[in-house]
C-alpha positions as CSV (number, residue, x, y, z in Angstrom):
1,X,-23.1,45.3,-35.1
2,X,-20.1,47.2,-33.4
3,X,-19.6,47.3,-30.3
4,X,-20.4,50.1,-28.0
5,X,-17.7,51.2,-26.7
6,X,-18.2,51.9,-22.3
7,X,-18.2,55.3,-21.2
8,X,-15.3,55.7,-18.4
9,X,-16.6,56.6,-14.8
10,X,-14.1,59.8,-15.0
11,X,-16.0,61.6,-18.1
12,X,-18.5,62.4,-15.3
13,X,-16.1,64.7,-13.7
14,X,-17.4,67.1,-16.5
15,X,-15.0,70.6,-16.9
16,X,-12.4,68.5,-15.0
17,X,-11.8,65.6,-17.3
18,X,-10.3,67.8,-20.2
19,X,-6.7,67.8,-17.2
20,X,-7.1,64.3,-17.2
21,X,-5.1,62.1,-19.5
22,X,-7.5,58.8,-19.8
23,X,-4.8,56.7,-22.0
24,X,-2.5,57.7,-19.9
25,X,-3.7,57.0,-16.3
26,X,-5.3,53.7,-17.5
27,X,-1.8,52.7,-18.2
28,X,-0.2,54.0,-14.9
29,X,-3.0,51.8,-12.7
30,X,-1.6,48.9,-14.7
31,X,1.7,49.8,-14.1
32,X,1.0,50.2,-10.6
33,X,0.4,46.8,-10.4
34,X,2.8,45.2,-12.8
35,X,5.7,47.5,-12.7
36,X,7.0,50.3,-15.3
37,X,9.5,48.3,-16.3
38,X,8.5,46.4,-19.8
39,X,9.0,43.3,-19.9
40,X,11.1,40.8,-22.0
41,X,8.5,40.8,-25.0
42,X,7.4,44.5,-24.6
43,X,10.9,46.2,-25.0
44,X,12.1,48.1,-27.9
45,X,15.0,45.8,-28.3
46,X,13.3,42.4,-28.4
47,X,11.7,43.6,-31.3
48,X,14.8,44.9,-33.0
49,X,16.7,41.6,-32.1
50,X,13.6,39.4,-33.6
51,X,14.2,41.8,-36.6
52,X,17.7,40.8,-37.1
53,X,17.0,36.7,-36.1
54,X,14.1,37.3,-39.0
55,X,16.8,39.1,-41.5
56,X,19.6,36.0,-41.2
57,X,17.2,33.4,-41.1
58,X,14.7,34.3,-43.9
59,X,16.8,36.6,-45.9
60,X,20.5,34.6,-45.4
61,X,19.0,31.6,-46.0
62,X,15.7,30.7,-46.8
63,X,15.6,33.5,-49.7
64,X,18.9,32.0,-50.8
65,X,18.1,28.7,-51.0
66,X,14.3,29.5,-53.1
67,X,15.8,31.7,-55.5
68,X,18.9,29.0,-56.2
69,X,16.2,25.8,-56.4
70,X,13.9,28.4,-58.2
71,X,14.4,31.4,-60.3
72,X,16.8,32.3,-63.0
73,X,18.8,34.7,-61.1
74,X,22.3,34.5,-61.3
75,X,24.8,33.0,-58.7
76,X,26.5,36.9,-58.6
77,X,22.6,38.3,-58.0
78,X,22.1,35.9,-54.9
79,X,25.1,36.2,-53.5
80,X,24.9,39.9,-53.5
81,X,21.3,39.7,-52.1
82,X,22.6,37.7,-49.3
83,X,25.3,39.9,-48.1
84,X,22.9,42.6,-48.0
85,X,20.8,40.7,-46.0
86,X,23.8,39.8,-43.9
87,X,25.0,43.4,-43.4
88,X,21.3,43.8,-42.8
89,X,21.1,41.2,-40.0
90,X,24.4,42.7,-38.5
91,X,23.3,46.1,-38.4
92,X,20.3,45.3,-36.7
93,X,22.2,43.1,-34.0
94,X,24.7,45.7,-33.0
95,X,21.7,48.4,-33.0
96,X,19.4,45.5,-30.8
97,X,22.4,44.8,-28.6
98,X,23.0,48.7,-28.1
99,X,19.4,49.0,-27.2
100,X,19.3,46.2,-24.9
101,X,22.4,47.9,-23.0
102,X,20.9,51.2,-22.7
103,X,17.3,49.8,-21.5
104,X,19.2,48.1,-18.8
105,X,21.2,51.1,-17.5
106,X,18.0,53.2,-17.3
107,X,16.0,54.0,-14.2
108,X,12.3,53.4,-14.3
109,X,10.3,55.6,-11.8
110,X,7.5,53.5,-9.7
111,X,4.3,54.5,-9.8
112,X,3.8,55.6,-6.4
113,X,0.4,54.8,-3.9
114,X,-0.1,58.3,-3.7
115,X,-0.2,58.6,-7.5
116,X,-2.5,55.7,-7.6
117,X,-4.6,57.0,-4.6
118,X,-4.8,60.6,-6.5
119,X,-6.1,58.8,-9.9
120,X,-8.6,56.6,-7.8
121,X,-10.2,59.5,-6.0
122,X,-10.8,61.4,-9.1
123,X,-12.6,57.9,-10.5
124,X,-14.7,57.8,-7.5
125,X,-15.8,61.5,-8.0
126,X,-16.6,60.7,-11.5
127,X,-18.7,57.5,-10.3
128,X,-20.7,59.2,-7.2
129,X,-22.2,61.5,-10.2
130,X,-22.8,59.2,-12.2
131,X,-24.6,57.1,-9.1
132,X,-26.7,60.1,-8.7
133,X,-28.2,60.3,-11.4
134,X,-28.8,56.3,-11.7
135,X,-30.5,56.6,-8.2
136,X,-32.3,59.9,-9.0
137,X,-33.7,58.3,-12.1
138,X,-34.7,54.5,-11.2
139,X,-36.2,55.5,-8.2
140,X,-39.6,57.0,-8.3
141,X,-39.6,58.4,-4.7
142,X,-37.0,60.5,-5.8
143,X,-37.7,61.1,-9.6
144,X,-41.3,62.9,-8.1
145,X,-39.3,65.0,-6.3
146,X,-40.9,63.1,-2.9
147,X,-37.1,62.9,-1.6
148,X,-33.9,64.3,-3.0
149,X,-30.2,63.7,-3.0
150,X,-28.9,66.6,-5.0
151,X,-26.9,68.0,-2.3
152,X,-26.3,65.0,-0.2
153,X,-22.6,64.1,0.4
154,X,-22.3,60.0,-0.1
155,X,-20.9,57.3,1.7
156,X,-18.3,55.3,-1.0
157,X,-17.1,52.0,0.3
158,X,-15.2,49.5,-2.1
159,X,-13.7,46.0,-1.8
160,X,-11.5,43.6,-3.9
161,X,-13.4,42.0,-6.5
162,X,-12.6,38.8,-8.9
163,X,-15.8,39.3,-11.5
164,X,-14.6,42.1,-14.1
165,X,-17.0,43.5,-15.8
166,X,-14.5,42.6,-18.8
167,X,-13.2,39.4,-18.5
168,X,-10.1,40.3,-20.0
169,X,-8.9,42.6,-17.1
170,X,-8.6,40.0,-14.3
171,X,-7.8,41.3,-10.7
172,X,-4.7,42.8,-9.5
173,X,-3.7,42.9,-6.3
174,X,-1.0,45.2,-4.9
175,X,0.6,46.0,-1.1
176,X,1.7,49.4,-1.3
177,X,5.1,50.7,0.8
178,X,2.6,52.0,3.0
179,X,1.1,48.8,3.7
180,X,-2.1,48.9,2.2
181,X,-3.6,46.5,-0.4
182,X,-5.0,47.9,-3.1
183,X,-6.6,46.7,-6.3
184,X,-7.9,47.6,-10.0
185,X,-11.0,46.0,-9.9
186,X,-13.8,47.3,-7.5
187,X,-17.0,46.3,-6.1
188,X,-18.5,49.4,-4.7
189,X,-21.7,50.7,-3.0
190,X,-22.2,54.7,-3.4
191,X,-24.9,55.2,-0.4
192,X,-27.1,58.8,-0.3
193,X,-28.5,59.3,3.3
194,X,-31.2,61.1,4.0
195,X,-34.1,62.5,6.0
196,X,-36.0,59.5,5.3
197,X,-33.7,56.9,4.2
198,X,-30.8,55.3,2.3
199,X,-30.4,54.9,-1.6
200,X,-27.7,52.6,-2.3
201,X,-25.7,52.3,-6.1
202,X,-23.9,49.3,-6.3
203,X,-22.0,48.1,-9.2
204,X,-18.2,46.7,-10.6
205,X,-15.7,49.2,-11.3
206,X,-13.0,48.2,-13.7
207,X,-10.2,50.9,-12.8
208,X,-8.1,49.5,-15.8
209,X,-10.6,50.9,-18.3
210,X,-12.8,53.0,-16.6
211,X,-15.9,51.2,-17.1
212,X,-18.8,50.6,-14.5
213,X,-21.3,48.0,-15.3
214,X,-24.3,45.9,-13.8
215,X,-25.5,48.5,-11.5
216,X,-28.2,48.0,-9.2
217,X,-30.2,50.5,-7.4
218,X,-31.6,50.1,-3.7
219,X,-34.1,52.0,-1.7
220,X,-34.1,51.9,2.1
221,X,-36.7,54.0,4.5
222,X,-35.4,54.2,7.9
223,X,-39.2,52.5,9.1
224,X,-37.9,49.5,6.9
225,X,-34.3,49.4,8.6
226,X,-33.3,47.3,11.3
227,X,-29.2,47.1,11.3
228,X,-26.5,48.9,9.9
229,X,-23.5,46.4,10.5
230,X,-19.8,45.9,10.0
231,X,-19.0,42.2,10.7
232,X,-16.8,39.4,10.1
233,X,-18.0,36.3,8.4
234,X,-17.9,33.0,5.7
235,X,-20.0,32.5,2.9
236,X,-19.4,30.6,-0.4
237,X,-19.5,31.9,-3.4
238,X,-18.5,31.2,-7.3
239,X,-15.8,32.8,-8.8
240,X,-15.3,33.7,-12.2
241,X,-13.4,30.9,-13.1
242,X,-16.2,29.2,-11.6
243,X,-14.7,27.5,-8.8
244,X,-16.5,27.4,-5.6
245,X,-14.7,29.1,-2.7
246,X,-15.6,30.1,0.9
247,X,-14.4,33.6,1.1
248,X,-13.4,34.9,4.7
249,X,-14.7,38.5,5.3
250,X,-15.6,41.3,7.1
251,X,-18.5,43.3,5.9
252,X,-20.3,46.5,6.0
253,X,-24.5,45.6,5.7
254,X,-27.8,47.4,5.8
255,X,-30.0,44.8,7.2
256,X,-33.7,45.7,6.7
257,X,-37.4,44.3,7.3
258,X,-38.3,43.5,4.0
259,X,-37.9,44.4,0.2
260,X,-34.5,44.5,-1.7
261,X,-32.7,45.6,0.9
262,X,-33.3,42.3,3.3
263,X,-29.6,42.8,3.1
264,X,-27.1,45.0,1.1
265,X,-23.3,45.3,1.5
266,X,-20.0,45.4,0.5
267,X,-17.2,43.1,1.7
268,X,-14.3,46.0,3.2
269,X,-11.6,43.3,4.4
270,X,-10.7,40.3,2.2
271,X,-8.8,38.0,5.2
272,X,-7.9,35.3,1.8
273,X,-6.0,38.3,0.2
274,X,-4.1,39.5,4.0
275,X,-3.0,35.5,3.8
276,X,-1.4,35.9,0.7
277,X,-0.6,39.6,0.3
278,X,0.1,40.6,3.7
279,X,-0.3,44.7,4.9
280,X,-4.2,46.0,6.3
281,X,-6.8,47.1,4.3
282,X,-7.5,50.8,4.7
283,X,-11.0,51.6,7.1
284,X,-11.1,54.7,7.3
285,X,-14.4,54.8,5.2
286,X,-16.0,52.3,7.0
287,X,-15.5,54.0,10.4
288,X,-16.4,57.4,8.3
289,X,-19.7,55.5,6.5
290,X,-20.8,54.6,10.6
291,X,-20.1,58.5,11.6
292,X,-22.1,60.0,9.1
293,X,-24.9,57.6,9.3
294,X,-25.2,58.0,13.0
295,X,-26.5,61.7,11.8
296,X,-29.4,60.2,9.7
297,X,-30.6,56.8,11.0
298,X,-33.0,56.3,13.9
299,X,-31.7,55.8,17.6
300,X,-33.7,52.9,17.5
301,X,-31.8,51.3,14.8
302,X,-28.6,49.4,16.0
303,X,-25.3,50.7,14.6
304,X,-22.2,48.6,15.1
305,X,-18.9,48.8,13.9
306,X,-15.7,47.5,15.3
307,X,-13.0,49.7,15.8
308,X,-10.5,46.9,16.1
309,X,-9.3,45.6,12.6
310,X,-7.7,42.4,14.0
311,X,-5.7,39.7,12.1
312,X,-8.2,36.2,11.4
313,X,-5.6,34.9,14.2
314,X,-6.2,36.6,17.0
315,X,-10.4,37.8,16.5
C-alpha cells in the first residue's frame, strides 16, 4: 500500500498558494537553519572530484589489470583504454579543481529572519483554516450551528518542540541577528474565543515539510473555566529519543473544572534552549492571546500573565 503523501498546512491558503513556491520555501526554512552554503558532500565539485578518483582507480587500474589476467585483448588495446581513462581522470580533476575554486570565491546570501518570519506567517494562515474547519467539524456544539467561529479572529501560540511528526526531520534550533530563537518544528494551539467559550486546535507542525499531524480538538465554556495562566514551571517528560528529561518552562494554560480541558497549553519559553542557544523568545503573542481574551472571558475568571520575561537566574 503507498503511502499517503501529507497535505502541507500552506495548501489551505487557497487562491494564495499558486505565489507560493512549496519546494522552494521548504528548502529555505532548512537553510535557515543549516546555512546556504552546501556542504563538503553536497557540492557540485565533490561529485566531479569522486568522478575523477572513480576514473583512475577503476578505469587506470582495476579495468587494466581484469582485461590483462582476463580477456584476449591486446597489450596495444589496453594500453589505449587506459590512457583514455587517464586523460579521462585528468580532465575531470582540472574541471573538479576549477569548480572547487569557483564555489569558494562565491557569496552565498543568508536566509534572513524576516524571510523566515514571512514564510512562517503564511504557514500559520494556512493552519488557522485548516484548525477551523477541524474544530467546526469535531465539535457538535458548533457543527449544529449552537455556536460559531466563522468569523472569529484566533489566538496562535507556538513553542519548540522535539517529537516530529516525521522522525526524520528532528528539531532545529536557530538565534536570529535579532536575537530571537526560532525553530522548524512546532507545537501549536490555534484558540477561537467566543461568546460562550474557547475551542482550542492543538497539534505538531513540521515547518520542513509542511505537515500537521495528531491534532486534538478542545472545547471550553466559560461556566467550565477557572484560570487562563502564563506561568513558569518543571515537569518531566519523554523525549523522542526516549530519554527522560525535566524540561524548565514557562507556559500559557487554560485551567478548567472538569472535562478535557482540566488543563490545556502550550509551553511559550523553553529556559533548556536560552541555556544553550542564548537570545529571548518572542511574547508578543502571549501578551496579545491575554488582551484579546480579556474581551471574551468572565471577570470572574482570573487572568494572569507576567509582563516580565526574566532570565531562570534572576525570577
Amino acid at each position: 500500500m503507498a503511502k499517503k503523501k501529507a497535505i502541507s498546512v500552506a495548501s489551505y491558503n487557497d487562491k494564495e498558494y499558486e505565489q507560493f513556491a512549496e519546494n522552494i520555501t521548504r528548502v529555505r526554512y532548512m537553510k535557515y537553519f543549516k546555512g546556504t552554503k552546501p556542504a563538503f558532500k553536497e557540492r557540485e565539485s565533490t561529485g566531479i572530484l569522486s568522478g575523477a578518483f572513480l576514473s583512475l582507480t577503476i578505469g587506470c587500474l582495476a579495468v587494466p589489470y581484469l582485461l590483462r589476467i582476463g580477456s584476449d585483448f591486446s597489450t596495444k588495446t589496453i594500453l589505449g583504454l587506459t590512457i583514455v581513462m587517464a586523460a579521462t581522470t585528468v580532465v575531470l580533476g582540472i574541471w573538479g579543481f576549477m569548480k572547487m575554486a569557483k564555489e569558494r570565491r562565491r557569496i552565498y546570501r543568508p536566509v534572513s529572519d524576516e524571510e523566515f518570519d514571512r514564510y512562517l506567517a503564511f504557514d500559520l494562515k494556512g493552519l488557522t483554516t485548516r484548525a477551523r474547519m477541524l474544530v467546526t467539524d469535531k465539535t457538535p456544539h458548533l457543527k449544529e450551528g449552537k455556536d460559531s467561529i466563522e468569523d472569529v479572529e484566533p489566538v496562535i501560540l507556538y513553542s519548540p518542540e522535539e517529537y516530529s511528526s516525521n522522525t526524520n526531520l528532528p528539531l532545529l534550533i536557530k538565534r536570529g541577528d535579532d536575537g530571537k530563537v526560532r525553530f522548524s518544528n512546532l507545537y501549536t494551539m490555534v484558540l477561537f474565543p467566543t461568546k460562550q467559550g474557547m475551542y482550542l486546535n492543538i497539534t505538531y507542525l513540521n515547518l520542513c515539510d509542511g505537515s500537521a499531524k495528531f491534532d486534538r480538538i478542545y472545547a471550553c465554556p466559560y461556566t467550565e473555566l477557572e484560570e487562563v495562566t502564563f506561568k513558569r514551571r518543571k515537569y518531566a517528560m519523554t523525549s523522542q529519543a526516549g530519554r527522560s528529561e525535566i524540561h524548565d518552562v514557562k507556559s500559557f494554560l487554560i485551567i478548567s473544572k472538569t472535562g478535557d480541558t482540566r488543563e490545556a497549553g502550550v509551553d511559550v519559553i523553553d529556559y533548556d534552549i536560552l541555556k544553550d542557544y542564548g537570545g529571548h523568545f518572542d511574547d508578543t503573542p502571549v501578551k496579545l492571546a491575554a488582551m484579546r481574551l480579556n474581551k471574551f472571558v468572565p471577570e470572574k475568571v482570573h487572568i494572569k500573565v507576567h509582563d516580565d520575561l526574566l532570565p531562570p537566574s534572576e525570577e
